[in-house]
One Martini backbone bead per residue (centre of mass of N, CA, C, O) as a GRO file, in nm:
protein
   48
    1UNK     BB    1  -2.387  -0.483  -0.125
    2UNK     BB    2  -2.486  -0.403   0.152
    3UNK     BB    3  -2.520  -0.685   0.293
    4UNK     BB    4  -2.210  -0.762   0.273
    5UNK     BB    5  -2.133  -0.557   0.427
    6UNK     BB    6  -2.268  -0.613   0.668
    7UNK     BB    7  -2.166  -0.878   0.695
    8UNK     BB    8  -1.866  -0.815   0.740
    9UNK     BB    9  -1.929  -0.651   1.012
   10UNK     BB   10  -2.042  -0.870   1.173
   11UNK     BB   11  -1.747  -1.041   1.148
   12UNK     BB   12  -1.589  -0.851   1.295
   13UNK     BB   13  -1.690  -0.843   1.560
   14UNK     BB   14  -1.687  -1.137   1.626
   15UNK     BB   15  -1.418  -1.131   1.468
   16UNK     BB   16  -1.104  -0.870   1.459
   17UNK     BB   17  -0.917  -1.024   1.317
   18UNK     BB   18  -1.058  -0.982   1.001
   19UNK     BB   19  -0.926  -0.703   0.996
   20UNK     BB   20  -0.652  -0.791   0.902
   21UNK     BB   21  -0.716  -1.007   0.692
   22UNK     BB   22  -0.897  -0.826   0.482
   23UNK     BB   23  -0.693  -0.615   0.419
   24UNK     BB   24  -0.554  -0.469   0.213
   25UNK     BB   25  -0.292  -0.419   0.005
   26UNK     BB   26   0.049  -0.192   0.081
   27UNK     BB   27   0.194  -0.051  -0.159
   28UNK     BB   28   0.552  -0.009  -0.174
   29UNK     BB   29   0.791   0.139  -0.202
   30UNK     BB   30   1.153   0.053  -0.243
   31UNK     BB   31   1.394   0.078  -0.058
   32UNK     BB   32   1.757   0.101  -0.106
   33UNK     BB   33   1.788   0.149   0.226
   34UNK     BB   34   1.646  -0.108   0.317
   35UNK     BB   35   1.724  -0.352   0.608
   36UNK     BB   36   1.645  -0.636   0.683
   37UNK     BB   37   1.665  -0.788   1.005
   38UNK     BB   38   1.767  -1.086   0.957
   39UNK     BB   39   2.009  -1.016   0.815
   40UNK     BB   40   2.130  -0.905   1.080
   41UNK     BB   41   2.411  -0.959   1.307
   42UNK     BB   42   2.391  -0.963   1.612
   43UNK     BB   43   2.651  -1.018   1.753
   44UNK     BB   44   2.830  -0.750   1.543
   45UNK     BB   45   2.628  -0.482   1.585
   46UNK     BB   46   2.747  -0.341   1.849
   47UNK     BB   47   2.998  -0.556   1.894
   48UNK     BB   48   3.300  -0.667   2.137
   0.00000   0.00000   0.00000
């Protein structure tokens, strides 16, 4: 096991993406008041 971590240690090192990429996902409750930014009308948002 620990030289799995080894290795992936230094695949991490040669390319940084790849911490992004094999993070964990981090389970978040959904808020009720959340809105995605995409709903949101541009032309709208400010007036007119």
């Amino acid at each position: 096991m620990l030289a799995v971590l080894y290795a992936v240690a230094q695949r991490v090192d040669e390319h940084p993406v790849l911490a992004v990429t094999l993070r964990f996902p981090v389970v978040r409750p959904v808020d009720p008041d959340w809105v995605a930014l995409e709903s949101i009308g541009v032309a709208g948002f400010y007036g007119d």
